[in-house]
C-alpha atoms as one frame of an Amber mdcrd trajectory, in Angstrom:
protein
  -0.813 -19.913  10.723  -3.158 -22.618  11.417  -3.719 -21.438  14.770  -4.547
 -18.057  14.005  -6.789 -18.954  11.593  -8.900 -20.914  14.099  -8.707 -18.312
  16.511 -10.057 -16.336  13.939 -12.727 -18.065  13.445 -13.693 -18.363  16.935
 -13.432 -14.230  17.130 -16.113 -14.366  13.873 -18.130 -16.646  15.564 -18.700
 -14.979  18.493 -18.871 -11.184  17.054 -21.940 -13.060  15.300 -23.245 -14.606
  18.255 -23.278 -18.031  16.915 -23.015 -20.910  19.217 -20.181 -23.713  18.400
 -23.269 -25.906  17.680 -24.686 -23.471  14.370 -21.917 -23.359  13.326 -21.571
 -26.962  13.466 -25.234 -26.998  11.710 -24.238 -24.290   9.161 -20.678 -26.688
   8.133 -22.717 -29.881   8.672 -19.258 -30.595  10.656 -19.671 -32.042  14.115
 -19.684 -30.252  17.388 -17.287 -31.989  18.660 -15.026 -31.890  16.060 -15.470
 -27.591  16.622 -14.933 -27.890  19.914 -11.288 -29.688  19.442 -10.781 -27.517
  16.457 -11.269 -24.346  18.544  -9.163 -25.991  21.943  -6.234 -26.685  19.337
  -6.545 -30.478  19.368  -7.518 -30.797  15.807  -6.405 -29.272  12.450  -7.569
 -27.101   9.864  -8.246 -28.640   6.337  -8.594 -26.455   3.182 -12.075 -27.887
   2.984 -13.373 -27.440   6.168 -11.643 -23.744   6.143 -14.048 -23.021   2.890
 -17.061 -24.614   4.869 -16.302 -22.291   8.023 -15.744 -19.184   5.532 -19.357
 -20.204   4.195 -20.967 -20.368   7.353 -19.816 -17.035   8.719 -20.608 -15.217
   5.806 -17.331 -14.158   4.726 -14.639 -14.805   1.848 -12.176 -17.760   2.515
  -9.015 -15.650   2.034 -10.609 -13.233   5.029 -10.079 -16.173   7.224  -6.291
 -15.744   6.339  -5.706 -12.197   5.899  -7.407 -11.510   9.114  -5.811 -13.623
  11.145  -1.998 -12.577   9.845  -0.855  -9.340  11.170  -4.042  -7.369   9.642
  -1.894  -4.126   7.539  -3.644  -1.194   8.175  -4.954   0.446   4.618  -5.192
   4.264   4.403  -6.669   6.153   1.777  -4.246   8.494   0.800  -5.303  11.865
  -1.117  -3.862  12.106  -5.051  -2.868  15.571  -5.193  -1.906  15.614  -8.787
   0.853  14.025 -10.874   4.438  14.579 -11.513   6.380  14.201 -14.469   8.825
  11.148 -14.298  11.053  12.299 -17.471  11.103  16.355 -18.216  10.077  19.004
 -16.013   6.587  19.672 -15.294   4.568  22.397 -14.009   4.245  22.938 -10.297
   2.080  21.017  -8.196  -1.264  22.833  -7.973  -3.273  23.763  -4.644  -6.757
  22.388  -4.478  -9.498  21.292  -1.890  -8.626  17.730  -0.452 -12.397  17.204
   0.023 -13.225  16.555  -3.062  -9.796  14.442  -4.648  -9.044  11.014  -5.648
  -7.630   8.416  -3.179  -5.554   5.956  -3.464  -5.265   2.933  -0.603  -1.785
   2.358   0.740  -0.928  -0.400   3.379   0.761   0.944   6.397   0.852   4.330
   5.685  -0.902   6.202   8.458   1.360   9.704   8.586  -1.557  12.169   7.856
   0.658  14.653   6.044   1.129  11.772   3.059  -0.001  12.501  -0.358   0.319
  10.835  -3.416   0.783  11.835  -7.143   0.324  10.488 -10.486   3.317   9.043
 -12.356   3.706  10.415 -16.059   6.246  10.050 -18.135   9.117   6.623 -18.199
  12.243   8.174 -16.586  11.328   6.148 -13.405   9.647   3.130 -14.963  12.101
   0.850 -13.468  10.505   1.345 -10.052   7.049   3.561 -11.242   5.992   3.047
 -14.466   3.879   5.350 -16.118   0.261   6.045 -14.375   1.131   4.409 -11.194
   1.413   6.439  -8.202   3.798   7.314  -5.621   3.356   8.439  -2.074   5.129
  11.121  -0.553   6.134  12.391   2.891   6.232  15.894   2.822   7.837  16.607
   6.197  10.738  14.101   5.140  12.953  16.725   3.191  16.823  15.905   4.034
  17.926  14.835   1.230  19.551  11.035   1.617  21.812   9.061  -0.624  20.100
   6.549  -3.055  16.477   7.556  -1.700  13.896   9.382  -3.991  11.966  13.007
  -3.908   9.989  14.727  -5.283  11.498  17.834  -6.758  10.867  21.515  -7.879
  13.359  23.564  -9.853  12.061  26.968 -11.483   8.589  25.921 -11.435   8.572
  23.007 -12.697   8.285  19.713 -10.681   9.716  16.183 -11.034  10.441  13.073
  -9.184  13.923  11.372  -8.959  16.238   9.313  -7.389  19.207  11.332  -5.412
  22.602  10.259  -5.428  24.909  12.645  -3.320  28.232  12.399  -5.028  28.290
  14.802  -7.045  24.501  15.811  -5.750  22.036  14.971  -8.570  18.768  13.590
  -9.967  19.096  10.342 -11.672  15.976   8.507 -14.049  15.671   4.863 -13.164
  14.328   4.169 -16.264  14.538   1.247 -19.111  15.007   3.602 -21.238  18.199
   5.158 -21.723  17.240   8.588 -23.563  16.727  10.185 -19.696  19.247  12.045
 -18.450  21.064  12.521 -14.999  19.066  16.138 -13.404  22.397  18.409 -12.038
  20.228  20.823  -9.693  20.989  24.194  -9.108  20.208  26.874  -5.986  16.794
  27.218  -5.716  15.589  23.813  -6.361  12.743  22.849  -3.470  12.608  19.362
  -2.237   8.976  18.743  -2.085   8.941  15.367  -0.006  10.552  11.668   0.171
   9.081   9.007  -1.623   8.123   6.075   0.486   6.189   4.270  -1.589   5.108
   3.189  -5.027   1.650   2.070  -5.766   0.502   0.137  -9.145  -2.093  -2.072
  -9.835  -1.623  -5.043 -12.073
């Protein structure tokens, strides 16, 4: 990692147009020392990494982050929410435009939505108020993976188990109860992801 992080560096630099030798003046760190830094024939210190950060104008975890295999974020629209626990009513139609967003990593499908959690059936994996992304063109339903579900109107989201076919909570709590669905019930999408912040 050490070597992408000075690579890194050297790709800030120069987007800034900032010679090896202000940068050596901005770190009060020697130009030659840059030079061997930036040819590989010196390392990297945790100190001199927060002087570089400091000189470049940018946070010292950026240095890091950047250089790794940079995830793509996404802001993903928040349609609504979905009861994890009872039924709920249908997911409503509105304008996209105007909606929350919610950033996912590595989630560039443009069909993806994402929905409110409400309710502890699935607080195992989504606890209440997180939110979970769904694919909506990902509707074959697959053994041990989880969907979003409507049956008469009402929606909810679930884990699917295929023998016999039904809805299971994933819950702490054991008051929810296994979902047996019936014709008519609508797979709205996969889940592929859960979001919650800390």
């Amino acid at each position: 990692m050490n070597d992408t992080v000075i690579n890194y560096i050297r790709v800030i630099r120069k987007e800034k147009g900032m010679t090896s030798d202000k940068l050596s003046e901005l770190t009060g760190l020697s130009p030659t020392y840059i030079t061997r830094l930036e040819n590989g024939k010196r390392n990297l210190s945790v100190k001199n990494m927060m002087l570089f950060a400091s000189a470049l104008g940018v946070q010292p975890h950026t240095l890091i982050t950047k250089s790794s295999a940079d995830p793509k974020v996404t802001e993903i629209p928040v349609l609504s929410w979905v009861q994890a626990g009872a039924f709920a009513e249908a997911i409503p139609e509105f304008d996209l435009s105007d909606c929350e967003r919610v950033p996912v990593v590595n989630a560039s499908n443009p069909h993806l939505f994402a929905l409110k959690v409400r309710g502890t059936s699935m607080n195992a994996i989504a606890p209440d108020n997180s939110h979970i992304v769904v694919n909506p063109l990902d509707k074959d339903l697959i053994d041990g993976c989880y969907y979003v579900v409507i049956l008469e109107d009402e929606t909810t989201f679930k884990r699917y188990n295929a023998e016999p076919a039904r809805l299971e909570p994933v819950s702490y709590d054991p008051v929810h109860k296994t979902i047996f669905p019936k014709n008519g019930t609508e797979v709205v999408g996969r889940v592929i992801k859960v979001v919650n912040d800390l």
